[in-house]
KEDRENFI-776589 format. One record per residue: residue number from 0; residue in three letters; y negated, z, x of N, C-alpha, C in turn. Coordinates in pm, 1 decimal, m for minus. Layout:
BEGIN
NUM  ALA  Y  Z  X  Y  Z  X  Y  Z  X
...
This chain:
BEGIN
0  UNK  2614.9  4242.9  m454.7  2481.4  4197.1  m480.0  2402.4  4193.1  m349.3
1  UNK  2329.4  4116.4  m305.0  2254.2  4058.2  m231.3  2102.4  4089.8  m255.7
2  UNK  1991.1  4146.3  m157.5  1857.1  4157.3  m195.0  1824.6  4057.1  m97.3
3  UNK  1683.7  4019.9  m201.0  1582.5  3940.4  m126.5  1460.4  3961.2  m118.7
4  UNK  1369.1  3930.6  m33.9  1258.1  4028.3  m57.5  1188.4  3920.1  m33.7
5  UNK  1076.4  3865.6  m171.1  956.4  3753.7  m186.8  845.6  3801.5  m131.1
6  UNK  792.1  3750.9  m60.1  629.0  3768.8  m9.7  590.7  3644.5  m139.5
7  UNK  473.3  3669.4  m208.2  403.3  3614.8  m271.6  253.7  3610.6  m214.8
8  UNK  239.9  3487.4  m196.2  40.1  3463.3  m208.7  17.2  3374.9  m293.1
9  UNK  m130.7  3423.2  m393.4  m193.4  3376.0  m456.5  m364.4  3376.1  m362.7
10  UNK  m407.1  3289.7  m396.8  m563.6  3312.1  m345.4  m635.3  3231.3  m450.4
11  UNK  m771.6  3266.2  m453.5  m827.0  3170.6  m556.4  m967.7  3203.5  m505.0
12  UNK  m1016.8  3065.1  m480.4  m1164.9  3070.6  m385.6  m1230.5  2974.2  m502.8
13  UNK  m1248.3  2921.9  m551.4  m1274.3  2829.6  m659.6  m1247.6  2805.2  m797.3
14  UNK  m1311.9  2800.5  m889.3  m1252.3  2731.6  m1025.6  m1133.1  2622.2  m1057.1
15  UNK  m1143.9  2589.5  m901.3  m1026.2  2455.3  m890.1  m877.9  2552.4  m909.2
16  UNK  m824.1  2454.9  m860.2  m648.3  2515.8  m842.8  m633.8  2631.0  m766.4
17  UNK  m536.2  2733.6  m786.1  m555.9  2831.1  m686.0  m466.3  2788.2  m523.1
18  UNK  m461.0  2834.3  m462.1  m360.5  2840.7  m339.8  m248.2  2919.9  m379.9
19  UNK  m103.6  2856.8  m406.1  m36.3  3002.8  m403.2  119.9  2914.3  m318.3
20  UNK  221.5  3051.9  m298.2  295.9  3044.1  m275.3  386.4  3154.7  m210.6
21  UNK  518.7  3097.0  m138.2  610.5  3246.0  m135.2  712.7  3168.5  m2.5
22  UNK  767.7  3356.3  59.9  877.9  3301.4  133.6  951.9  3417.6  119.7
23  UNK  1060.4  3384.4  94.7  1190.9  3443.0  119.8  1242.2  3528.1  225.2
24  UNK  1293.2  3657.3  255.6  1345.0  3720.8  338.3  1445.1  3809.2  297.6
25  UNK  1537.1  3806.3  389.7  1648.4  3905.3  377.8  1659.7  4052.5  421.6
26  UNK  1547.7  4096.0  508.4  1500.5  4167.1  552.2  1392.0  4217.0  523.6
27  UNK  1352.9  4367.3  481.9  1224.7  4392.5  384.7  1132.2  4424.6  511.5
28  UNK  1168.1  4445.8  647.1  1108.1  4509.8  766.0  965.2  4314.8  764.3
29  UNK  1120.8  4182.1  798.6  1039.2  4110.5  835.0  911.7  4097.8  730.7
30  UNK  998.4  4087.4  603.8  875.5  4051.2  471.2  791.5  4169.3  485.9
31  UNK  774.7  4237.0  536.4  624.8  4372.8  542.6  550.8  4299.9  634.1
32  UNK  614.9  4186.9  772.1  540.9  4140.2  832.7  510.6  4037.9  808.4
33  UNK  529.6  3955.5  761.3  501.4  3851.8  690.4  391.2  3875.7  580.4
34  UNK  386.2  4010.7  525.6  294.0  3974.6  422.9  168.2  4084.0  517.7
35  UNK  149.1  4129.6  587.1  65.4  4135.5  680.1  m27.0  4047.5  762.0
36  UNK  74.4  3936.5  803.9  7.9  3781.8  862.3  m37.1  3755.5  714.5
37  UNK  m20.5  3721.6  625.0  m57.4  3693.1  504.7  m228.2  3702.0  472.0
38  UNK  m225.4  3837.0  422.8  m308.7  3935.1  404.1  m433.3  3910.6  546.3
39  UNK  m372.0  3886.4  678.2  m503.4  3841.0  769.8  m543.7  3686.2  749.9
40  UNK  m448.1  3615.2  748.1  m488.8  3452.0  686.9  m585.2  3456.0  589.4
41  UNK  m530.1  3553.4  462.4  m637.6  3542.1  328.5  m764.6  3601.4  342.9
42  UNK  m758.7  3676.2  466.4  m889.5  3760.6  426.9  m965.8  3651.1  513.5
43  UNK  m980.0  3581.8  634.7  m1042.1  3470.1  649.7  m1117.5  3384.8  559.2
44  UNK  m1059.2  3329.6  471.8  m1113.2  3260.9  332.0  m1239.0  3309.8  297.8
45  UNK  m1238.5  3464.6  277.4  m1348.4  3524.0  230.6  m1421.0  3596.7  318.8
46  UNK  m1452.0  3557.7  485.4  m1582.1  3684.7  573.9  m1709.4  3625.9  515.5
47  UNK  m1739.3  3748.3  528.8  m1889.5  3718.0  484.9  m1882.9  3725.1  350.2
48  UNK  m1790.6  3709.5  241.4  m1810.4  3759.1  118.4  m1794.2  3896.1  112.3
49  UNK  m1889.8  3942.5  m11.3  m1878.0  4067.7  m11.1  m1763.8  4154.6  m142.9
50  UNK  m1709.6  4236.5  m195.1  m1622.0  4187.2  m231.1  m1505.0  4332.8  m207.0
51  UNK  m1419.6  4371.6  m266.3  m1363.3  4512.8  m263.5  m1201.9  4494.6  m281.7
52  UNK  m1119.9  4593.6  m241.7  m1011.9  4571.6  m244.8  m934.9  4647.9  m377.5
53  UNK  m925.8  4613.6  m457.5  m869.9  4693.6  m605.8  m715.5  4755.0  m615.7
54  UNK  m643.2  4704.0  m528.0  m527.1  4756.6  m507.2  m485.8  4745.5  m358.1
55  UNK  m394.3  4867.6  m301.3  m346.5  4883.4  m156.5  m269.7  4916.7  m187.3
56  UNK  m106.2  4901.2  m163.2  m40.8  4995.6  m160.6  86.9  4935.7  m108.4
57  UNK  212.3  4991.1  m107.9  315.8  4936.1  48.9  320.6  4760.9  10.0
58  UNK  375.1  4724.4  m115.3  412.6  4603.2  m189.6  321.3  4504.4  m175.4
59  UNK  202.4  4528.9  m181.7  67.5  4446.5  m274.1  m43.2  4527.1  m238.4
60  UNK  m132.1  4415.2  m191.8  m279.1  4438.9  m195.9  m333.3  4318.9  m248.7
61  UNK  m425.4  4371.5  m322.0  m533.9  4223.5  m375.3  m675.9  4293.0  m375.2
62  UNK  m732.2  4192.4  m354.2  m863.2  4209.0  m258.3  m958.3  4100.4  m381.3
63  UNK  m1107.0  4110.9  m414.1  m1183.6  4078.7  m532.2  m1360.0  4059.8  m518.7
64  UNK  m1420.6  3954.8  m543.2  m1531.8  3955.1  m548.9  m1610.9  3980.4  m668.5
65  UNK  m1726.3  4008.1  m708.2  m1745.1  4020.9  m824.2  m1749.8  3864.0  m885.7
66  UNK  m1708.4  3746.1  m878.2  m1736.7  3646.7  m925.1  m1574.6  3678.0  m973.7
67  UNK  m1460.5  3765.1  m914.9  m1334.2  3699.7  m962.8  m1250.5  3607.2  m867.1
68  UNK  m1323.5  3559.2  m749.0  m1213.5  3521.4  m629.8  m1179.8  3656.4  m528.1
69  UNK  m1060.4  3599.5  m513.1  m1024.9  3675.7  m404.6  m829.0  3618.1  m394.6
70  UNK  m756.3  3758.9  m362.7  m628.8  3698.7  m298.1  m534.3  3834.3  m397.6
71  UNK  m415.3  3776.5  m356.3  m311.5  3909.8  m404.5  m178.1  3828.5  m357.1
72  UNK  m135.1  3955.7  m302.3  m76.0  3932.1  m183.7  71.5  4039.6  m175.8
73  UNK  176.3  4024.6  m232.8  256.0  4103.8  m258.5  394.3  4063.5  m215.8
74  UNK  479.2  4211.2  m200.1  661.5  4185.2  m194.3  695.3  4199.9  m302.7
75  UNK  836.9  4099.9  m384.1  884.8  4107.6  m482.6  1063.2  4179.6  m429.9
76  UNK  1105.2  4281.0  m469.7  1242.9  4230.3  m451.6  1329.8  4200.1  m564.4
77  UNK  1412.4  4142.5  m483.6  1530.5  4037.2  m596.2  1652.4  4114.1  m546.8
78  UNK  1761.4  4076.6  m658.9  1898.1  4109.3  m633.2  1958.6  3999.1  m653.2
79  UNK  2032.8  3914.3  m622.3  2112.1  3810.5  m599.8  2254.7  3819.8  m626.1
80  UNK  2308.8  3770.9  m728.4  2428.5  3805.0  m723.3  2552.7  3743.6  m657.6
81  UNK  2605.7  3764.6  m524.7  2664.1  3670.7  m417.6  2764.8  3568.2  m536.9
């Protein structure tokens, strides 16, 4: 068996469509960095909003305004069966 480790982003700044998407790694070191660059991209979207972070923790952080935008930003891992 084979692991993979998903970086997931969702963001949602609007009622419109959200932003989302994912990348793949074989390595959980790179995907911690990857979802680090992540996590600084998304928080851009929102300076100057004010706005709290509801979850931190190694996997996933998602970050929240009181209107309900904000980001979530997480590692998934997978097992792959070669």
């Amino acid at each position: 068996m084979k692991k993979i480790f998903l970086v997931t982003v969702l963001i949602e700044i609007s009622d419109e469509s959200p932003i989302d998407g994912h990348r793949a790694f074989t390595d959980y070191s790179k995907a911690k960095q990857a979802m680090s660059e992540e996590i600084e991209n998304a928080q851009k979207y929102f300076e100057g909003w004010d706005g709290e972070v509801l979850v931190d923790v190694e996997n996933c952080q998602e970050w929240r305004n009181e209107d309900g935008y904000g980001y979530t930003i997480g590692i998934e891992e997978l097992n792959i069966q070669d």
